[in-house]
N, C-alpha and C positions, 0 to 999 in steps of 0.2 A: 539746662539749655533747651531750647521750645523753637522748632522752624517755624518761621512765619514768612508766608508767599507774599509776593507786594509787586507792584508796578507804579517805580517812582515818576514816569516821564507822561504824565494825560493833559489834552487840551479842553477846555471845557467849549461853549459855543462864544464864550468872551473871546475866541481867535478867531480873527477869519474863516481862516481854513478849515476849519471845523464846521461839524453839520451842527446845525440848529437843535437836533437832536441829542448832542452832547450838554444836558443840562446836569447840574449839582445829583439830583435824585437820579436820571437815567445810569448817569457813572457809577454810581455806590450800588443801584440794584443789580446793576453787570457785574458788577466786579465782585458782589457778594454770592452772585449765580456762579460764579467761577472758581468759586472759593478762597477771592485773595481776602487777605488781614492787615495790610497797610498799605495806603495808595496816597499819592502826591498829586495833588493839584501844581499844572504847570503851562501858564499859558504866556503866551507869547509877551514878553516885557509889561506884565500886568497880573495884579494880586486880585483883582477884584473880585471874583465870585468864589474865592477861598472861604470868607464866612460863609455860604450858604452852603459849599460843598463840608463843612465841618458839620453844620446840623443833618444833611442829609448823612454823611457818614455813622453819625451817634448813629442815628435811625437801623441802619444795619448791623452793625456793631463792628463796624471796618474802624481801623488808626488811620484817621486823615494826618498829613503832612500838606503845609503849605509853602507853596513853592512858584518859582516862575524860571520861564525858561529865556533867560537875558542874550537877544542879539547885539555882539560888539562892533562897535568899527570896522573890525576888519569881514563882520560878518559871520562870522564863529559863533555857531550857539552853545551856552554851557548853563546845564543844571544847576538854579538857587534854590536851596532846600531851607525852612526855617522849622528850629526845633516848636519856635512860639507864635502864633498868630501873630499875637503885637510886635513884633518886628517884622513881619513880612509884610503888614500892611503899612509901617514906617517904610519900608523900601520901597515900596509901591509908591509912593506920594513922590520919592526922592526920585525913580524914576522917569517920574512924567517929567520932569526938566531936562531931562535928557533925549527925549522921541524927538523925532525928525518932525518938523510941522508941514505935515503933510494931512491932508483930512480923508478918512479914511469913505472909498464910496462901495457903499453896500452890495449893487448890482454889480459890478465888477470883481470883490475881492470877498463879499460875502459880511455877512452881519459880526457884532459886537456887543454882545449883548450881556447885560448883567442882572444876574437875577437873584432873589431873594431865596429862604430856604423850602419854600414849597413852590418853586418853578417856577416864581410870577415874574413879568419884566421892569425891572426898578426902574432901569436906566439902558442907555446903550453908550460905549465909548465913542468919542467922534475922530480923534486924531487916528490914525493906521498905525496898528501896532505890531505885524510882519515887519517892518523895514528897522534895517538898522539903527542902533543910538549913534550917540556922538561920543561912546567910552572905547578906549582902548584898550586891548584886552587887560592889560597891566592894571589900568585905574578899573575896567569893571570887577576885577577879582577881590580888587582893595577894596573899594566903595560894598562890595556885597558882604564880605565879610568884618566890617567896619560896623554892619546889620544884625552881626553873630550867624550869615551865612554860610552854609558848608556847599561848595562850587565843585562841580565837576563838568568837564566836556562831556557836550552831550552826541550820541550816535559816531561815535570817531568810527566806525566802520562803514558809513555811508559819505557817499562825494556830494550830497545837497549840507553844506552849511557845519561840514565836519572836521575838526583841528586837523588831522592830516591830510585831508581836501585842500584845503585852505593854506595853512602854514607848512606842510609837507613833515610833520612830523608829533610827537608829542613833548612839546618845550617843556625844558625842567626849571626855567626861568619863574613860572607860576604856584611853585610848589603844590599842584596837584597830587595827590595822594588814591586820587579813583579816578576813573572813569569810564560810562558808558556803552554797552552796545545794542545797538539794536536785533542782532542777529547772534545768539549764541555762539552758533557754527564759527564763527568767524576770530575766534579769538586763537586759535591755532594761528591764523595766518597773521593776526596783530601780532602776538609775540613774537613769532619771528622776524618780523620788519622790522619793530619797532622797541627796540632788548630792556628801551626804558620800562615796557608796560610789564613787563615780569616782576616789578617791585613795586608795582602800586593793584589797589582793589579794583576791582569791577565790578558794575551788576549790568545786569539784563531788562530794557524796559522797553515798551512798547513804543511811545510818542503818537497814541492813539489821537485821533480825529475823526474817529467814527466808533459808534458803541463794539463794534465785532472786532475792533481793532486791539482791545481792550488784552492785557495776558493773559491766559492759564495760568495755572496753579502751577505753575514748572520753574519759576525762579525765586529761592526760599534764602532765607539769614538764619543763621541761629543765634538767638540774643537769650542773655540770662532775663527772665521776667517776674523772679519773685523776691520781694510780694507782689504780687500783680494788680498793675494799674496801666491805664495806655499811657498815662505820663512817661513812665518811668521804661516801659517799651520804646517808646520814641526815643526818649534818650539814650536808652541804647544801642536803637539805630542808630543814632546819629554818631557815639562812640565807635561802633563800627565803622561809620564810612570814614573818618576821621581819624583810623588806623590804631582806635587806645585799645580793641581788641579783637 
């Protein structure tokens, strides 16, 4: 068994809210200065610049995971994690049927930008992809893992956009098995709120939107990794979060 550091929860500049400076290459150089070994691309109800963050990752020799971080109906954001590119970017397409048509404007909310694997600008998204779908949290759990998604809430220890902000608790209606925190510290006071989160996994992640935001080396898995390959690491992770070990 081999600890490996990781922070599943990063925004690249394809959100908003994120600095322009959060490109494919800047994240993997950070995250490799800091010595993590698996990191997820996760941006705001959109997969797109997960291929360029996977070449940018080879490049370091970080385990990219691709991932997006899906706002429901109710406003609830929760971790979609995919073990295989090609279904995240199936998800990503199945998505865009779902955004609010609303068009996103730059000067007020900040750019969307999609980029290729050496930092160039393809494309930009036009619809705003901060604001709520039209899923409810039931059908967005279904529809993601309908993807071969592994879902978790995300940040449940913060009150911007977090399951017990929001629903006042951690429903066991969704068959959740992890989730989330943004603040270590804090999981002392989740358990005892909340007696459900004492039988389910957690990890620790950032939900970076600026390169500094990014983890230390301080929240690690231990996955069996041999023979080793990042395939087969992933998959582990992903047996991990997913309670087979």
């Amino acid at each position: 068994m081999t600890p490996y550091y990781y922070d599943l929860h990063i925004h690249s500049c394809l959100s908003p809210c994120a600095d322009d400076d959060m490109t494919p290459n800047n994240i993997a150089g950070m995250a490799a200065l800091k010595g993590l070994q698996i990191l997820a691309l996760t941006d705001h109800n959109s997969c797109k610049n997960c291929p360029a963050f996977f070449s940018a990752c080879k490049r370091q020799g970080i385990i990219p995971v691709a991932g997006m971080e899906l706002s429901t109906a109710e406003d609830v954001h929760l971790v979609c994690l995919f073990e295989n590119i090609e279904d995240a970017m199936r998800f990503d397409v199945e998505i865009e049927k779902h955004l609010m048509s609303v068009d996103n404007r730059p000067e007020i909310f900040g750019n969307q930008l999609v980029l290729d694997g050496d930092d160039d600008i393809i494309g930009e998204e036009s619809k705003l992809l901060i604001s709520a779908t039209d899923l409810w949290m039931g059908d967005a759990v279904e529809l993601a893992k309908s993807f071969g998604a592994h879902v978790h809430p995300a940040h449940v220890d913060r009150e911007s956009n977090g399951i017990i902000s929001v629903l006042g608790d951690i429903p066991t209606d969704y068959g959740f098995g992890c989730f989330e925190l943004n603040d270590a510290a804090s999981l002392e006071k989740i358990n005892g709120e909340y007696p459900i989160s004492k039988t389910m996994k957690h990890v620790v992640s950032s939900d970076a939107h600026h390169l500094w935001d990014i983890s230390e080396a301080d929240n690690s898995v231990m996955l069996d990794d041999e023979p080793y390959s990042s395939a087969l690491v992933r998959k582990r992770l992903f047996e991990y979060l997913d309670g087979q070990n």
